[in-house]
C-alpha positions, 0 to 999 in steps of 0.5 A, spaced: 290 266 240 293 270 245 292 268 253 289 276 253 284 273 248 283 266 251 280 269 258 275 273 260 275 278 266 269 278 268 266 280 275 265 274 279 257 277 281 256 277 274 258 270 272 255 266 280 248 269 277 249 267 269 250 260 271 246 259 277 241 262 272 241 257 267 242 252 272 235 253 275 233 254 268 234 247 267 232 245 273 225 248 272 223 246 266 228 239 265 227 236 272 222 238 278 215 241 275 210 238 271 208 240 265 201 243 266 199 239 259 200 232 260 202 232 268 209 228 268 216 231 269 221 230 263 223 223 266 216 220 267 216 222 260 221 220 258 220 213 262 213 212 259 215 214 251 222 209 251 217 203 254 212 205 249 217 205 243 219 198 245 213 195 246 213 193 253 205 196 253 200 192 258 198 188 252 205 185 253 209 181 258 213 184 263 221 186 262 226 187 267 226 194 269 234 194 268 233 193 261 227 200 261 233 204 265 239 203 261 234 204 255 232 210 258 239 213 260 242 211 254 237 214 249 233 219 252 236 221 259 244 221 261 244 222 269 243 217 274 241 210 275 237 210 280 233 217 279 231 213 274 229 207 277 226 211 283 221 216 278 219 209 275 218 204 281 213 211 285 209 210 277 208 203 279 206 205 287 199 205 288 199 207 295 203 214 292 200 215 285 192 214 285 191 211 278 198 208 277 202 209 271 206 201 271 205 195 273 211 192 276 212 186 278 217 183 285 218 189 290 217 196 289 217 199 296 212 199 301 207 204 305 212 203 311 217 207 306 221 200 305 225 201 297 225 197 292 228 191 291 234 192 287 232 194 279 235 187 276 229 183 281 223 187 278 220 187 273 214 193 269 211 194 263 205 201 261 199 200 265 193 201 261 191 207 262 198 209 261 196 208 253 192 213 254 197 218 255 201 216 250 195 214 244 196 217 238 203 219 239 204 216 232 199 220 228 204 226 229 200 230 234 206 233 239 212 236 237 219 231 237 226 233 238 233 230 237 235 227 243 241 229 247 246 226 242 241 227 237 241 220 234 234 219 235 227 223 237 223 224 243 216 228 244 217 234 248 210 232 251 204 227 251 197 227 248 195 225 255 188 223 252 186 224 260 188 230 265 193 226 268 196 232 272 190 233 276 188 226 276 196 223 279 198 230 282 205 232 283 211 235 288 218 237 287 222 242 289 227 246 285 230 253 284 225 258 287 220 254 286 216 247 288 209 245 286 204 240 291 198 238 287 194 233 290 191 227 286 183 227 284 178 222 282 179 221 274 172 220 273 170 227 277 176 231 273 173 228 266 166 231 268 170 238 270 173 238 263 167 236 260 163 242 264 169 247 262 169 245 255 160 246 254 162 251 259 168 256 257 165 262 262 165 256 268 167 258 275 170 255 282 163 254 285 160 250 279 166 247 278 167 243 285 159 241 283 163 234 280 169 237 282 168 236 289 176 235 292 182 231 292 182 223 292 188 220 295 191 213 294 190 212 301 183 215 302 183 217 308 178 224 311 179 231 308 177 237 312 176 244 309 172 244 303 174 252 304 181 250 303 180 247 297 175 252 293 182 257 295 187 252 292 181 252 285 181 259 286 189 262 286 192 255 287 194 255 294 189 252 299 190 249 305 187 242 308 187 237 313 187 230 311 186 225 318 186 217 317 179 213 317 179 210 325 173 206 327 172 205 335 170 198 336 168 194 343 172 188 345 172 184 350 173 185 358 168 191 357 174 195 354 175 198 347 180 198 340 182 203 335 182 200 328 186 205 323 184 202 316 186 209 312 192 214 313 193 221 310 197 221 304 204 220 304 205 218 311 209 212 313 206 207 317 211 204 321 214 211 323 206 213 324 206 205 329 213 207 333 210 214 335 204 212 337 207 206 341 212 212 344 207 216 347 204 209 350 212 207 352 213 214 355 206 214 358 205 222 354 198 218 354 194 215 358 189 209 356 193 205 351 194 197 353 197 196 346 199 198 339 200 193 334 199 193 326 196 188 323 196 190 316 196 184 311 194 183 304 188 184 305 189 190 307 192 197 312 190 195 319 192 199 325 189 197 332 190 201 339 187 197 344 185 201 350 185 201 357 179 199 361 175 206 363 179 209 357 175 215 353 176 212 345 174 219 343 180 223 349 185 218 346 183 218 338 183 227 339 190 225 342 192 221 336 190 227 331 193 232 335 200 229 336 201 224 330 201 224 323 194 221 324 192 228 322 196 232 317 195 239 314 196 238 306 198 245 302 196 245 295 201 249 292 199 247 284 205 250 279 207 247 274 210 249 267 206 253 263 209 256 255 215 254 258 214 258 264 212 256 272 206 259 274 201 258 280 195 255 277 187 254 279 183 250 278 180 254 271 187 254 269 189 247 270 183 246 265 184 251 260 192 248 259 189 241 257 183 243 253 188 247 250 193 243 248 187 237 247 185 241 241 192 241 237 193 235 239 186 232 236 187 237 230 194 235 229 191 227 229 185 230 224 190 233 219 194 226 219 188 222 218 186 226 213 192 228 209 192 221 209 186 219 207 186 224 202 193 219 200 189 214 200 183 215 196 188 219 190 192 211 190 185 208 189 183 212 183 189 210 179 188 203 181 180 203 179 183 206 173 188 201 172 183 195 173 179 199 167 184 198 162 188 192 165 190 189 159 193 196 156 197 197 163 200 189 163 202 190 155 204 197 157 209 194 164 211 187 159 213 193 153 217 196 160 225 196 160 225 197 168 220 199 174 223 206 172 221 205 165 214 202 167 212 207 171 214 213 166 210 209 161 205 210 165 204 217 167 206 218 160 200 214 156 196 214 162 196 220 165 198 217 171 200 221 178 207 217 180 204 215 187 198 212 182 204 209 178 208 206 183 202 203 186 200 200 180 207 196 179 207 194 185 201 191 185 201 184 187 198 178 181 193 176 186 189 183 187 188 182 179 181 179 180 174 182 178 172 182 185 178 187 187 174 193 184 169 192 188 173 193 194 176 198 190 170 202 189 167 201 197 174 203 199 174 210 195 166 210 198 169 210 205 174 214 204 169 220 201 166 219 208 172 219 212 174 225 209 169 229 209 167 227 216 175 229 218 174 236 214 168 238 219 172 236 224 177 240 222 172 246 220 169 247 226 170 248 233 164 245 235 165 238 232 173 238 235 170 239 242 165 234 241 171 230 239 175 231 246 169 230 249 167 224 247 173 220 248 174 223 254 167 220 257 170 213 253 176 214 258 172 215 264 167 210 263 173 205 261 178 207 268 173 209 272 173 207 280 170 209 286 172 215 290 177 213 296 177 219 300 171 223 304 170 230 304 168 234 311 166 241 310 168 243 317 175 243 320 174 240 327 177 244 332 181 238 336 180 238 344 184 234 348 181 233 356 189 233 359 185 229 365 183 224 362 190 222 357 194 224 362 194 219 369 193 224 375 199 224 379 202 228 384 209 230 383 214 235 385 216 240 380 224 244 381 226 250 378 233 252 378 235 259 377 240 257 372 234 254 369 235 246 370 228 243 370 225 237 373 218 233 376 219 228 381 214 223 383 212 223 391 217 216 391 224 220 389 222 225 393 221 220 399 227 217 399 232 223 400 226 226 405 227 232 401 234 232 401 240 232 397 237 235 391 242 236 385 244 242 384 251 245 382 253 249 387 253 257 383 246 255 383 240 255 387 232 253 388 228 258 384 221 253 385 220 248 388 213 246 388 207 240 390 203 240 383 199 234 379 200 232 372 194 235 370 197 241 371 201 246 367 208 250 368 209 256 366 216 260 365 218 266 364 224 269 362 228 276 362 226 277 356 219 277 356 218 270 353 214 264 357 214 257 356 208 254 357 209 245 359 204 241 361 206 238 368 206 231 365 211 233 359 217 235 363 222 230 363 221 225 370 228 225 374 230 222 379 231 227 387 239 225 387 240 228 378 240 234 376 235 236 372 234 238 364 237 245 362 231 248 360 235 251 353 235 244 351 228 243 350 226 249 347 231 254 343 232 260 347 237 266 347 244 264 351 243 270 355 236 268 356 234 266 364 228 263 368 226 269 373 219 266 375 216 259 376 209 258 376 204 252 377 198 253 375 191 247 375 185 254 372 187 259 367 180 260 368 181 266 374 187 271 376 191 275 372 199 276 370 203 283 373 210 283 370 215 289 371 221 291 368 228 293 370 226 300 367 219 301 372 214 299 365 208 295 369 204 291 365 196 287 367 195 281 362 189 275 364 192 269 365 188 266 360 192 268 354 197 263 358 194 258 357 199 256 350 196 251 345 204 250 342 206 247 349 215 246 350 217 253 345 218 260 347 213 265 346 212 272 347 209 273 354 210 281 353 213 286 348 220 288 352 222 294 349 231 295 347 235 296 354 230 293 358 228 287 361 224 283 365 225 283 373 219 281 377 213 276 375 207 276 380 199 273 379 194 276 383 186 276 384 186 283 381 184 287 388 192 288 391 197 292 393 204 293 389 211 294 392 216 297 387 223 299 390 229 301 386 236 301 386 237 308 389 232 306 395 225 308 393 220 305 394 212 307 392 206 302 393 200 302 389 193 298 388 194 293 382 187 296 379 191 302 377 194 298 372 189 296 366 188 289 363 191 289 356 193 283 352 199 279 350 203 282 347 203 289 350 208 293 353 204 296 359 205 302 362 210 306 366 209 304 374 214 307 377 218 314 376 225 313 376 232 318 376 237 317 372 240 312 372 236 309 378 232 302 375 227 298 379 230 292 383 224 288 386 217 288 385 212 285 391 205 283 393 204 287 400 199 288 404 197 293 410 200 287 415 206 285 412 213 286 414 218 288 408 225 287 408 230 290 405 237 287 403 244 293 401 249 293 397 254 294 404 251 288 407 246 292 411 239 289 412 233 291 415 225 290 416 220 295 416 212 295 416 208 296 410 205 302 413 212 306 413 209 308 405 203 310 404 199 308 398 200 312 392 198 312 385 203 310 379 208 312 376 210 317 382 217 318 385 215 313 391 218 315 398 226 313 401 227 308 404 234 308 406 238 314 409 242 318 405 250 319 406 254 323 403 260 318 402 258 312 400 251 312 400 247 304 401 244 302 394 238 297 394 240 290 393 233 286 393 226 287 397 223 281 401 216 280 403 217 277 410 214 272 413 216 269 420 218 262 417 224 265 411 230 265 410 234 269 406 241 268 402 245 275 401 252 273 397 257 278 395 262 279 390 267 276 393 262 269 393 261 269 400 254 268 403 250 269 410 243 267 411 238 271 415 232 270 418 225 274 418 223 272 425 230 274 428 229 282 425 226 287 428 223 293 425 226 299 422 223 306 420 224 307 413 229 313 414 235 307 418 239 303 414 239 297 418 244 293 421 250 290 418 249 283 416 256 283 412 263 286 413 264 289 407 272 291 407 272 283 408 267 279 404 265 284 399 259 287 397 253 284 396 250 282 389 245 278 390 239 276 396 235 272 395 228 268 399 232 262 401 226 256 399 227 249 403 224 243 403 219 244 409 216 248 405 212 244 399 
């Protein structure tokens, strides 16, 4: 062969996709998804069947579990140790698999997510309901392939005499797809096989009579019977599961929570230590102590409260933020004809009846060609007993057993079955008593195979067949429903006064977006001094707020953050704060350009205004964030655009937009309309080209406006000097107009007696104004210089100066 011939060119798409492609073949169908028959995995099955064929059943003692691995992996599934272990020992673990499906003895993990003890410690055999799965499995009613080495057989599914996928459930993840199906109560899931069997046409609805929804190991409280008629419908549906928490009295006139249930697959020691944390870090007010109390006896979670703490504020707390409260997803795929399919409900059901009937018909055709094997070897030995005599001198007269058997088929007219059971007739069975035995024996198997052939003949005695076993099953396994089912979803509401300790607090927010609250303590010992900040940075916010309340935060590109006071990390006066980019993703162009402390959302609205003179309207209602600490849109702000001014109004002001050409145009905030959310808004402002809005204020008829300029000029002017107008006009000049390097408008103030302004160039320097220190210009002056220009640059930045005597 030549090199040419040995390789192949092929595209490497072509190939990357042919392998991936039998990759997540493999993965679909030989490792990740259940098979909709008998529910189990290609290695759960394989573990079941390697324990059943060495006899390590529930009527037998335990064996090592090393012995049942290496069996595992040497006869019937080549890959690691340790997956193998880890599907046997979750089989064995009662808090993950409602009816378990082996029995182990010595550590097989905990609820706490602790592993199993290694597996040359423990030891397992097939629960008992386990022989239900594989009851039959002799009788050849599944389908056998060669093995991976092809030394020995293994069944391509189980008999699964019950619905065991419905029953234990299943979750994996593989290529493209994964699967979550919950666990049921055996007993209901057998009485909904029952209804679909009497009732092919059965729908949802009639179903989830005896069906009523899932039933965790864990038990715990289902919410949303609606997400779980969807998950029965189409096989994706949403609940909540929350844990089982009773509100006990103690003593001292105080109050305990008592979780005696958690939602299924949540860890308890995680759930314990995050409960703790929030009690540690004072995120909730009312928690003395968090202690579980779990011992054999049972799961025991006991939150004792504070004296005068509200038990239902600090349990809707619990649901809200910790996995005491969690959302199930059904998402129920499983290998159907050997492809993955989303199944309801009906489906489910239909796959198992289904595959019940060819494996009761697959049984019934054994028995039956079995008894018909039978009752043809008893008719030749009553014949033999008849002539006894003739068939002893025949078999004597005999050279060999080949001979004998010959002789008699030939003088006899006997079959060769009948005849090699003849000759292998022992002596003691040559008693007159035996044909009695014979003929009640061939009585009996008359019956049996007539019975055997009505089964085979008709469907309706077939099902009757499934049904009845499937009843014996139940009433045999059956036990008591462990989870409660709700109707509703409660919709959890957290009153934030009493969870969170009322505290006044000062809260600072930097323009380059360090965060930070201080208590009144910190804040004392520097007498509102020595406030970390680098020194390129300045205070964007500095107020006195409550704990209570909330900070909002918008950014220039239209978002906000909505933080609940409490939640802001607590930091000392003299160390910088937390960079706002750190506790929720942002855009690394994205900055803080407004600050706002809010107590009420009940009242006041949010005006917003871009650099490209868009003025949006929205109530501060829509604020009021249920998701807190993440970036949410506060306004739709289109490409090339950016937010440049947040203002919160009552609904009756006047608005001052100017720009960077000096215009300047005032109009009532009622000419905006109220829209929601994510709205755009409207045009506030006509601007020439390239001309955009530089600052926007809330003035009265007595305010002073204050106007800084690119040359360093600043000058003051009433209110007044614009007459009020509509929006999105041209708006009045504020700046007199020169051929030869014209002022520019750098920002516009709102002036009151005590403030002081900061005007920086672009050279770093910096001069401070004060409002009292102006006097007022007509709009048509450029004011006086502040700044030498040629010397320290042009100014590129004004802003209020904020100072401590403020707050």
């Amino acid at each position: 062969m030549t090199a040419t011939e040995r390789y192949q060119d092929l595209p490497l798409e072509e190939v990357l996709g042919d392998r991936f492609g039998r990759y997540s073949k493999y993965i679909i169908q030989e490792r990740a998804l259940p098979d909709a028959r008998d529910g189990l995995k290609p290695v759960q099955r394989r573990i079941l069947y390697a324990m059943h064929m060495e006899g390590n059943t529930h009527l037998k003692g335990f064996r090592k579990s090393a012995k049942t691995v290496g069996n595992v992996i040497g006869n019937y599934h080549p890959h690691g140790d340790s997956s193998v272990y880890e599907a046997m020992v979750r089989m064995s673990q009662t808090w993950k698999v409602r009816n378990r499906l082996v029995e182990m003895h010595g550590n097989n993990g905990s609820i706490d997510g602790d592993p199993a003890a290694a597996m040359r410690y423990t030891e397992a055999r097939l629960s008992a309901i386990s022989g239900e799965l594989l009851r039959d499995i002799e009788s050849e009613t599944v389908d056998h392939i060669p093995n991976f080495d092809d030394t020995s057989e293994e069944p391509v599914v189980l008999p699964a005499r019950y619905p065991n996928l419905l029953v234990n459930g299943s979750t994996g993840i593989s290529a493209g797809y994964a699967t979550e199906i919950p666990p049921h109560h055996l007993g209901e899931v057998i009485d909904a096989a029952v209804m679909k069997i009497e009732k092919p046409d059965a729908t949802v609805e009639d179903l989830m009579t005896v069906l009523k929804g899932p039933d965790f190991p864990t038990g715990g409280i289902i919410q949303g019977v609606e997400g779980i008629e969807n998950a029965y419908r189409t096989g994706k549906g949403k609940i909540v599961i929350r844990g089982k928490v009773d509100i006990e009295d103690i003593r001292g006139a105080k109050q305990q929570l008592v979780i005696t249930e958690i939602p299924y697959e949540v860890n308890k020691s995680v759930l314990v230590k995050k409960m703790d944390e929030y009690r540690a870090d004072k995120k909730v007010e009312g928690i003395a102590e968090v202690r579980d109390e779990t011992d054999r006896t049972g799961l025991r979670i006991v939150v004792e409260l504070k004296k005068e703490a509200d038990a239902n504020g600090v349990l809707n707390f619990l649901y809200k933020n910790t996995d005491l409260q969690v959302h199930y997803n059904f998402n129920m795929v499983a290998i159907h004809k050997k492809r993955p399919m989303l199944m309801g409900l009906n489906d489910l059901l239909e796959a198992y009846i289904d595959h019940q009937k060819e494996v009761v018909t697959r049984r019934t055709k054994f028995d039956y060609d079995k008894a018909i094997k039978r009752k043809h070897i008893v008719e030749g030995l009553i014949k033999a007993l008849s002539i006894l005599d003739q068939v002893i001198e025949t078999i004597r007269a005999s050279k060999d057993k080949k001979d004998a058997k010959q002789n008699l088929e030939e003088r006899y007219q006997f079959t060769e079955a009948q005849a090699e059971a003849i000759v292998s007739l022992q002596l003691y069975r040559l008693t007159n008593t035996d044909v009695t035995a014979l003929q009640k024996e061939s009585a009996e198997l008359d019956a049996k195979i007539t019975q055997l052939e009505a089964i085979l003949t008709s469907d309706s005695k077939l099902l009757s067949v499934i049904k009845k076993e499937l009843k014996a099953i139940k009433k045999q396994y059956t036990d008591s429903r462990r989870s409660v089912i709700e109707h509703e979803i409660e919709e959890i509401k957290i009153n934030m006064e009493v969870l969170v300790a009322s505290e006044d607090v000062y809260v600072s927010v930097t323009k380059d977006g360090y965060i930070k609250r201080t208590s009144p303590r910190s804040y004392a010992a520097s007498n509102g001094n020595d406030l970390a900040m680098k020194d390129t940075d300045r205070m964007l916010t500095l107020q006195h707020i409550n704990t209570t309340d909330s900070l909002l935060l918008f950014t220039n590109k239209g978002n906000y953050i909505h933080f609940p006071v409490h939640m802001l990390p607590e930091i000392r006066w003299k160390d910088l704060g937390q960079h706002f980019s750190s506790i929720v993703s942002a855009d690394r162009d994205e900055e803080i350009i407004h600050a706002e402390g809010v107590s009420s959302f009940d009242h006041d609205s949010l005006i917003f205004i871009t650099r490209n003179g868009m003025v949006k309207k929205s109530e501060l209602s829509l604020y009021h964030a249920q998701r807190t600490a993440r970036t949410l849109v506060a306004l739709n702000v289109k490409k090339g655009d950016e937010v440049i001014a947040v203002h919160r109004t009552n609904g009756r002001q006047t608005l001052m937009l100017a720009t960077r050409f000096g215009y300047g145009l005032r109009f009532s905030e009622e000419e905006v309309s109220v829209v929601g959310q994510r709205a755009a808004g409207v045009k506030g402002i006509n601007l020439k080209d390239g001309d955009y809005v530089v600052a926007a204020v809330i003035a009265d008829e007595s305010d002073s406006l204050i106007a800084v300029t690119h040359r360093g000029a600043v000058k003051k002017m009433a209110v007044t000097e614009f007459e009020k107008s509509s929006r999105a006009k041209r708006g009045l000049i504020m700046l007199r107009e020169l051929k030869k390097n014209p002022h520019r408008l750098v920002n516009l103030f709102k002036a009151d007696q005590p403030d002081q302004f900061v005007l920086e160039t672009n050279k770093g320097q910096r001069a401070i104004i004060h409002a009292k220190q102006l006097r007022n210009n007509d709009r048509y002056s450029n004011g006086s210089f502040i700044i030498d220009e040629n010397e320290k640059g042009n100014v590129d930045k004004a802003w209020r100066n904020i100072t401590t005597e403020e707050v």
